[in-house]
C-alpha positions as CSV (number, residue, x, y, z in Angstrom):
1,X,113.1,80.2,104.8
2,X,116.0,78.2,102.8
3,X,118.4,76.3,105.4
4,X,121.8,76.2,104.1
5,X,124.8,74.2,105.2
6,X,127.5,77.1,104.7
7,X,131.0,76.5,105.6
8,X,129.9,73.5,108.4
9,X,127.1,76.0,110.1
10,X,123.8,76.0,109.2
11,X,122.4,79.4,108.3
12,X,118.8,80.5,107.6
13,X,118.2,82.3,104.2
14,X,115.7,84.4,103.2
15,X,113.7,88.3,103.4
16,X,113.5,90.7,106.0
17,X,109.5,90.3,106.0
18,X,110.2,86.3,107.1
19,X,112.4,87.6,109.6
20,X,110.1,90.0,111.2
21,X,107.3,88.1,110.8
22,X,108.9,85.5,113.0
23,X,110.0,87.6,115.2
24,X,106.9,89.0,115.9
25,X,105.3,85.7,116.5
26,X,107.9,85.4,119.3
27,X,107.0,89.0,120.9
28,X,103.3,87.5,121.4
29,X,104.3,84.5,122.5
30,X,103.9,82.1,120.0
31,X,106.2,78.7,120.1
32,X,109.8,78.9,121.8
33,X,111.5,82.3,122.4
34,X,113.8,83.4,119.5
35,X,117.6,83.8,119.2
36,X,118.9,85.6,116.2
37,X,122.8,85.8,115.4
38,X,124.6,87.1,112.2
39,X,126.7,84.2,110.3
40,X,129.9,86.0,109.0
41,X,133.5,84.6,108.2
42,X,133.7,86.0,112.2
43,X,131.3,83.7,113.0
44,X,133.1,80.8,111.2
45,X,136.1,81.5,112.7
46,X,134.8,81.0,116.7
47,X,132.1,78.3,115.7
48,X,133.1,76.5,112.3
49,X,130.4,73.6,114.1
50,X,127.8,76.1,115.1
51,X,127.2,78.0,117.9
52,X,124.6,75.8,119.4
53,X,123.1,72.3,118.6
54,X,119.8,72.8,116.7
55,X,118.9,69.0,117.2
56,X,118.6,69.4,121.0
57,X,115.1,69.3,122.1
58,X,116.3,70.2,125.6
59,X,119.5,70.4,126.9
60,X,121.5,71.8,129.9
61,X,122.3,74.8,129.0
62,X,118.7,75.6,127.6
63,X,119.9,76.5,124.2
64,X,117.5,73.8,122.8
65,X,114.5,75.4,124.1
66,X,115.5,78.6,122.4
67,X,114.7,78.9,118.3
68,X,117.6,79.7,116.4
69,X,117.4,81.9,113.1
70,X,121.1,82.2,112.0
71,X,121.4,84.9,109.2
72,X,123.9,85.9,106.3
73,X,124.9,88.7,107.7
74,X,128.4,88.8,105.7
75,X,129.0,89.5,102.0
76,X,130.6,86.1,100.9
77,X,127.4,84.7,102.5
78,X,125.2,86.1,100.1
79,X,127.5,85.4,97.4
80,X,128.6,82.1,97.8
81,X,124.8,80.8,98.4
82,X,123.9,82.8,95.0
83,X,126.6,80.5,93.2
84,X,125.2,77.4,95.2
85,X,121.4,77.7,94.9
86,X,121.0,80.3,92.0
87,X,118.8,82.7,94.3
88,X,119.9,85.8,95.4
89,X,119.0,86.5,99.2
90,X,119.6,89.4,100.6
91,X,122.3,90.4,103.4
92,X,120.5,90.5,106.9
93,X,122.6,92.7,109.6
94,X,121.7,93.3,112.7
95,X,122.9,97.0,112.0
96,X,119.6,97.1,109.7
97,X,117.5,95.1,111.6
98,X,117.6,96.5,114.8
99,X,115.7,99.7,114.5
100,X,112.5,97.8,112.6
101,X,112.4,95.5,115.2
102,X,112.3,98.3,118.1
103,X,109.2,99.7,116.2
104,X,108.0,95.9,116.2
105,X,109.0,95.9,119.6
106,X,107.2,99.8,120.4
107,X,104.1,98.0,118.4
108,X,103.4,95.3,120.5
109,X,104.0,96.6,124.0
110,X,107.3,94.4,124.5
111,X,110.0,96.0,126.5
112,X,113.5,96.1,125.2
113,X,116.6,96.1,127.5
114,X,120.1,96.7,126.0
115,X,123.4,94.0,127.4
116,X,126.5,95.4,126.2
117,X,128.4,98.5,125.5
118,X,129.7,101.6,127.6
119,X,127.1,103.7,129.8
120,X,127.9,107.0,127.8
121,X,127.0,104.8,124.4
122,X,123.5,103.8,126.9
123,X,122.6,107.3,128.0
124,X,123.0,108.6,124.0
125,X,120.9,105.5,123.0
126,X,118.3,106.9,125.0
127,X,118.2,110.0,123.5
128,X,118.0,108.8,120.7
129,X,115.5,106.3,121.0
130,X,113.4,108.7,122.6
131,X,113.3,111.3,119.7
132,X,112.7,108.3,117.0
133,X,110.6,105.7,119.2
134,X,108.7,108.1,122.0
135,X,106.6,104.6,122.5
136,X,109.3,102.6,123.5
137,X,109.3,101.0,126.6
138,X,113.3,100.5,127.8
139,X,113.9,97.7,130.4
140,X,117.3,98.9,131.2
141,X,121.0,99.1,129.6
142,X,123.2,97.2,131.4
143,X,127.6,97.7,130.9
144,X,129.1,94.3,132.1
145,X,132.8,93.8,132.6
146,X,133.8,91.3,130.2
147,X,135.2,89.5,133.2
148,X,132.1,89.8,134.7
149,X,130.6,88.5,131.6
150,X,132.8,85.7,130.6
151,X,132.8,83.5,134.4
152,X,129.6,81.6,134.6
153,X,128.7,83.2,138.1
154,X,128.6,86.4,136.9
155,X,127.1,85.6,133.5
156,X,123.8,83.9,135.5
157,X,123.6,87.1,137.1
158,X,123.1,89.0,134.6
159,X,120.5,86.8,133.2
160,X,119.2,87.5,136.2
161,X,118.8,91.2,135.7
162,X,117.4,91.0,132.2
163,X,114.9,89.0,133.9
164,X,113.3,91.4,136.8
165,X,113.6,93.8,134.7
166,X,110.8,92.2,132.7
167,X,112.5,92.4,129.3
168,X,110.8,90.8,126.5
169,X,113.6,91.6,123.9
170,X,117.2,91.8,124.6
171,X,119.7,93.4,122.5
172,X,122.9,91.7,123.3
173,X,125.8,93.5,122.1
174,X,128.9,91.6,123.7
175,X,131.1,90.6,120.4
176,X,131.5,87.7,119.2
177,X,131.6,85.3,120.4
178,X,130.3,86.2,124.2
179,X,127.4,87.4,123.0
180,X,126.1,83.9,121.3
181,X,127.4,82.4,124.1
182,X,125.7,84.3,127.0
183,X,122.4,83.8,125.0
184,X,123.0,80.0,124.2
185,X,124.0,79.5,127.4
186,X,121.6,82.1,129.8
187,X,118.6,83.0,127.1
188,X,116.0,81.2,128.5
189,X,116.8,82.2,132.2
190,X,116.7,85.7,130.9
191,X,112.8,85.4,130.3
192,X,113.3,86.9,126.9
193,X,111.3,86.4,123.9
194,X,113.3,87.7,121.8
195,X,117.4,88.0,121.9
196,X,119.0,89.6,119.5
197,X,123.1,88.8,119.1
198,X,123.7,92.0,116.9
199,X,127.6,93.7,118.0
200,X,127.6,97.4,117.2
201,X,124.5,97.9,116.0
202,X,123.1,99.8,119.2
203,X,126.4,101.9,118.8
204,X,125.1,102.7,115.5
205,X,121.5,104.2,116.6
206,X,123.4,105.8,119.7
207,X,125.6,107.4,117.2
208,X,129.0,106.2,118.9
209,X,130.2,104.4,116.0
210,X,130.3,105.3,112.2
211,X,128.4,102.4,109.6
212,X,129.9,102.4,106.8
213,X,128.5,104.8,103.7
214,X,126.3,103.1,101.7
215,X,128.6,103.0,99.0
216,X,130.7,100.5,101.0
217,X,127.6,98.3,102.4
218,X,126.5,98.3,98.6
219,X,130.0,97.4,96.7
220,X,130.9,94.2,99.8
221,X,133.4,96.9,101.1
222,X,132.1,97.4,104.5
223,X,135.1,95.0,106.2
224,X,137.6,97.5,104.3
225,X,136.1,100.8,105.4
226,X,136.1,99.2,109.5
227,X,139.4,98.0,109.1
228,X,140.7,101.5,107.6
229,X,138.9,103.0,110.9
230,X,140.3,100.3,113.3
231,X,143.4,99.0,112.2
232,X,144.7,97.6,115.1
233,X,141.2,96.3,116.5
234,X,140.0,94.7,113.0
235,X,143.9,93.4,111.4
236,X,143.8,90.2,112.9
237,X,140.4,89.5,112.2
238,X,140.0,90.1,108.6
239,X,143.6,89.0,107.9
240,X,144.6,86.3,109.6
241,X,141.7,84.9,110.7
242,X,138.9,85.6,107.8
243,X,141.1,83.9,105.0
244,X,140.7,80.7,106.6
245,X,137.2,80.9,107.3
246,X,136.4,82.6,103.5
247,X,137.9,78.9,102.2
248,X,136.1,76.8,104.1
249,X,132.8,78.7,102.9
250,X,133.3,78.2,99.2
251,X,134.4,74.7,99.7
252,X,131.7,73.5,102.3
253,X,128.4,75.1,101.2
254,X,125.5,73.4,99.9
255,X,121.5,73.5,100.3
256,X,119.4,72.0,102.7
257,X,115.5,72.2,103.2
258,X,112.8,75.0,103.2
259,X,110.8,75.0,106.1
């Protein structure tokens, strides 16, 4: 995969096969357990460093024992490292990835536990899961308080409950930025292989929340059709706080290495 330096945050380009194939690695338990988290204007508003130091070998919080893949999740992504490197890479969301990587998942024998959300959204998700994925093996759904979630005590805990639960993968779906940070910060206490920082994309399985039409997803639109459908949620995000983050992308953006 291409590394990119992309508005100060270093983001890892390239297909959905190098993706999964990774990730699958990960579920068999080849080389450090993997962390995947979308880079977005979001994303460079709460970490315009990074969400995690990819030099650490091993430090405190255990986020250098994890392996990062950080991918362009948002349309100016994709754009702005076709006008820097020429090559068109596709968007990565976790709303797409999600449901592959539970087949992955069904595949292999991993079981998946879900972090995040409201219990209705859970018991739907298992519905649903269970018509599309009968193989499947569910760890558990867990609905923290953000309180709960946010004080380090209570955090800990929960990595404690992903963990005798047995989950191999573990779809964390706090927001930004809680949910990077509970995985930097409690990943490898989890005893996950796999942790997946992906928002609403359960929701979107569950059928709770509406994805945008293709139409949107296909024309860079999908911020516009969210922020019709959540106005007062969504206006502070996309414009206050994405303008900002959308200049320092198309200023500070250049290539890195292929590994």
């Amino acid at each position: 995969m291409q590394q990119l330096l992309m508005g100060g945050v270093q983001v890892d380009a390239g297909s959905e096969q190098e993706v999964m194939d990774l990730y699958r690695a990960a579920l068999r338990g080849e080389g450090r357990p993997l962390a995947i988290e979308s880079a977005n204007l979001d994303h460079l508003h709460w970490y315009p460093s990074g969400s995690h130091d990819r030099s650490a070998g091993s430090v405190g919080d255990g986020s250098g024992s994890l392996r990062w893949l950080t991918l362009m999740d948002g349309a100016p992504f994709v754009l702005t490292a076709k006008r820097v490197t020429g090559v068109t890479y596709p968007r990565l969301t976790g709303a797409s990835l999600l449901e592959p990587q539970l087949r992955v998942a069904a595949e292999e024998g991993a079981s998946v536990g879900f972090l995040g959300g409201m219990p209705d959204m859970h018991v739907r998700l298992r519905e649903e899961l269970g018509r599309r994925l009968p193989d499947l093996r569910i760890a558990g759904t867990w609905a923290p308080e953000r309180a709960d979630i946010t004080s380090p005590e209570g955090a800990a805990r929960w990595a404690e409950t992903v963990r005798e639960a047995g989950t191999d993968v573990v779809v964390v779906g706090l927001g930004k930025p809680r949910q990077e940070d509970w995985i930097r910060d409690h990943g490898i206490a989890s005893g996950a292989r796999a942790l997946l920082a992906y928002g609403a994309a359960a929701d979107f399985i569950a059928g709770t929340v509406q994805r945008a039409p293709q139409f949107y997803q296909d024309n860079h639109l999908e911020w516009a059709y969210r922020l019709s459908r959540e106005p007062k949620r969504l206006a502070r995000r996309y414009l206050l706080q994405g303008p900002p983050s959308l200049a320092r992308l198309v200023i500070h953006t250049r290539p890195r290495r292929r590994y």
